[in-house]
N, C-alpha and C positions, 0 to 999 in steps of 0.2 A: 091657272093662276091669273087671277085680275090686274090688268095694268091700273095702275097710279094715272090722277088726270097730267101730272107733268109727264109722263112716258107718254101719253097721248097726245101729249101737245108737240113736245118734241117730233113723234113722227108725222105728224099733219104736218112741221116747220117742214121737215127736210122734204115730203113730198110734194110740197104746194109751195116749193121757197121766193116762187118771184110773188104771188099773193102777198105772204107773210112780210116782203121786200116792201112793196110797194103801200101795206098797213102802217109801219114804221115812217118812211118818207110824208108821208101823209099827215102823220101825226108830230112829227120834228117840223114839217114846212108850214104847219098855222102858228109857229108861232117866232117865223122868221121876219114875218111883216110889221112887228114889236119891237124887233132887236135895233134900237134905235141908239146904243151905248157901245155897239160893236168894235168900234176903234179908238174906245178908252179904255184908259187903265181900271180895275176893280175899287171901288174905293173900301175904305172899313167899313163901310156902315151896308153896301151890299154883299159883304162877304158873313158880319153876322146876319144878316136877310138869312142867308142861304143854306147858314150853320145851322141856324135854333129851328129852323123847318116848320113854321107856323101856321103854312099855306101850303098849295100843291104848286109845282113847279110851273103848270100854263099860271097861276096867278102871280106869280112872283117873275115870271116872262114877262106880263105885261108892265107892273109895278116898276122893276128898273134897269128895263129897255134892252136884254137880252132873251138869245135865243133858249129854249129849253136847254137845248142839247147841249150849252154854252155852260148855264148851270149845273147839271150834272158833271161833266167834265171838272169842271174846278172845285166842287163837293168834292167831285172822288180822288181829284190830283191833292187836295188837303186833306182828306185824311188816309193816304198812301203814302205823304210825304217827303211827296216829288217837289214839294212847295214847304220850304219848313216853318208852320204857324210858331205863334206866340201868346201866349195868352195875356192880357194885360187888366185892369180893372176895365178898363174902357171898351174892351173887344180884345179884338184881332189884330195884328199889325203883321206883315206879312215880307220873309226874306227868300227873295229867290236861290237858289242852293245850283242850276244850272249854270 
């Protein structure tokens, strides 16, 4: 029986794992030298940025001054509902539930 390319990928992961480690870091740390917005709050207008997904996430790193890895986290914390969105005419307005 023929492996699947994710059953392949999966085993290269687990026996090349500091490779596959050190692929990742590489690729989350170009685009920490952007994240220029790090110790503000999200506004509404970068949180539709990140919703309607227009662009790929290194562009939208550089656009409004967070890291990748920063944006996916809060795409996936809003729509998991760790963060309880709102929808409004205007966007998004956003209440912490924490």
């Amino acid at each position: 029986m023929a492996l699947t390319h994710y059953e392949i990928n999966k085993r290269w992961r687990k026996k090349n794992n500091n490779i596959w480690q050190k692929g990742k870091k590489r690729y989350y740390d170009k685009s920490i030298k952007t994240a220029y917005n790090e110790k503000q709050e999200w506004t509404i207008k970068d949180i539709n940025l990140i919703m309607i997904r227009k662009d790929t996430d290194s562009n939208l790193s550089k656009q409004i001054g967070r890291s990748v890895k920063a944006i996916q986290i809060k795409r996936s914390r809003i729509k998991n509902n760790i963060m309880k969105m709102y929808r409004t005419k205007g966007g998004y307005y956003e209440k912490n539930i924490r």
